[in-house]
N, C-alpha and C positions, 0 to 999 in steps of 0.2 A: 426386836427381831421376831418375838414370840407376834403380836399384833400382823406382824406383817406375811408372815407366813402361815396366821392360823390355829397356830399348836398350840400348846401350854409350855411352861418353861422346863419343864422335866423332860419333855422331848428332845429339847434343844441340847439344856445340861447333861442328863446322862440316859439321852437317848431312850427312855417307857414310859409308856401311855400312862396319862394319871389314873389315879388308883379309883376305885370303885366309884365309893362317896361322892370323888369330885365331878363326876358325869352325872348328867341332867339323868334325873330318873321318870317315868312317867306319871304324869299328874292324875288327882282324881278325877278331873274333866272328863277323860275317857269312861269312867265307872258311870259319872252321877249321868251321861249320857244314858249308858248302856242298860245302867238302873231303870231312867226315864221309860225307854223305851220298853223295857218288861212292862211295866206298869200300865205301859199304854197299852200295850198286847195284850193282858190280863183285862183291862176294860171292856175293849172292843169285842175279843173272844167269849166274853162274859155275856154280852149284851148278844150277838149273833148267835150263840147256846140257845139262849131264853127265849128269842123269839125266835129261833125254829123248833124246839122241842115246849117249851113251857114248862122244863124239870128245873129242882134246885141244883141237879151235878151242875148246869151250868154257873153257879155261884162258887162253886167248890174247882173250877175249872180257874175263874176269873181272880179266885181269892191265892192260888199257890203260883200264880205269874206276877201278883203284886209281892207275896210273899218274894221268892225269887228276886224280883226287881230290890228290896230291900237288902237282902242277904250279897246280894251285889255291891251294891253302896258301901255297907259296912267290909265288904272284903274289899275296896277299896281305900278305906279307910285308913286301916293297918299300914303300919310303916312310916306314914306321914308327921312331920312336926305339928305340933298345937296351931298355931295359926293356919295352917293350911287344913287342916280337921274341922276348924268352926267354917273357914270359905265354904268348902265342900260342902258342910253342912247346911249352911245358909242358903247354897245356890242347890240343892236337891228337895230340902225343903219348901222352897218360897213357889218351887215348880210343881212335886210332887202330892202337895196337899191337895192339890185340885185333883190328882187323881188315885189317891189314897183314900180319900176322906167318899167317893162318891158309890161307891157297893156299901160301903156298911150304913149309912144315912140310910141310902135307899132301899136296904134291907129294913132298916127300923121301921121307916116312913111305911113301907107296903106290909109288914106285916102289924104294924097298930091297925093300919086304916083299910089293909083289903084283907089278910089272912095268910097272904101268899106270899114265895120269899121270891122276890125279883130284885136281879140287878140293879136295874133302872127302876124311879118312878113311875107308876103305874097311874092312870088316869081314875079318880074314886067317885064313889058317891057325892060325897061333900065338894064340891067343885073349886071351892076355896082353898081345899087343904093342898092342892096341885101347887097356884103360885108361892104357898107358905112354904113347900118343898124347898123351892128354887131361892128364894128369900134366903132361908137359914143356909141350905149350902154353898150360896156367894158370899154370905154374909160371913161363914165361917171360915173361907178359905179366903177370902179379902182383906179378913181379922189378923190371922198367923201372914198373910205376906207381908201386910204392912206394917206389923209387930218384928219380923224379918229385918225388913229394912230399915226400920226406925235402930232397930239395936244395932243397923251394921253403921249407921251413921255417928252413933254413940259412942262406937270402940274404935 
């Protein structure tokens, strides 16, 4: 009866709504999005800063939206059982490294090779050193995803 009309059997038996626990609660999907999306905001804002002013706030703008976007995640986090904390995990990071890892690279990169703290890669003297940018930051976010998935295929 319970199947056919929907409810659970306590509705039926003695008539109230099952108890807390037993109701779907909301998954971290919603966070590791939400996360995502600071992060992306943090980049783009970062990069639109820099090349209309040419200041570092714009780095200190792009850096507390990624923050943020972190501090999301992890407040999603909480509450969750162990396998549902590594999924989460797995599926914000395998996303987020690409736009985690791309301010602090390109802060290293422009300030070894020009002086200046940019967001983005900056085009250098050394003409070479532009594609070795793009190299190591595919190379390092295509490392941890596919490191990602190899462990989630493993467990």
């Amino acid at each position: 009866m319970s199947d056919y009309f929907g409810v659970a059997t306590d509705y039926l038996l003695k008539g109230t709504e099952p108890s807390e626990p037993a109701k779907k609660k909301a998954g971290a999907g919603v966070f590791v999005a939400a996360a995502t999306a600071l992060d992306a905001i943090g980049l783009i804002l970062s990069a639109a800063v820099w090349y209309e002013t040419q200041h570092a706030a714009a780095l200190a703008a792009g850096l507390i939206f990624l923050v943020l976007g972190c501090m999301v995640f992890g407040i999603g986090l909480t509450g969750l059982p162990a396998s549902a904390k590594e999924a989460a995990k797995r599926k914000f990071f395998s996303i987020n490294i690409w736009l985690l890892s791309f301010i602090p690279l390109s802060l290293l990169y422009n300030i070894l090779l020009n002086r200046i703290p940019a967001p983005y890669p900056l085009l250098s003297s050394p003409i070479l050193s532009y594609p070795a940018f793009w190299l190591v930051y595919i190379a390092l976010c295509l490392g941890v995803t596919l490191a990602i998935q190899r462990k989630r295929r493993d467990s």
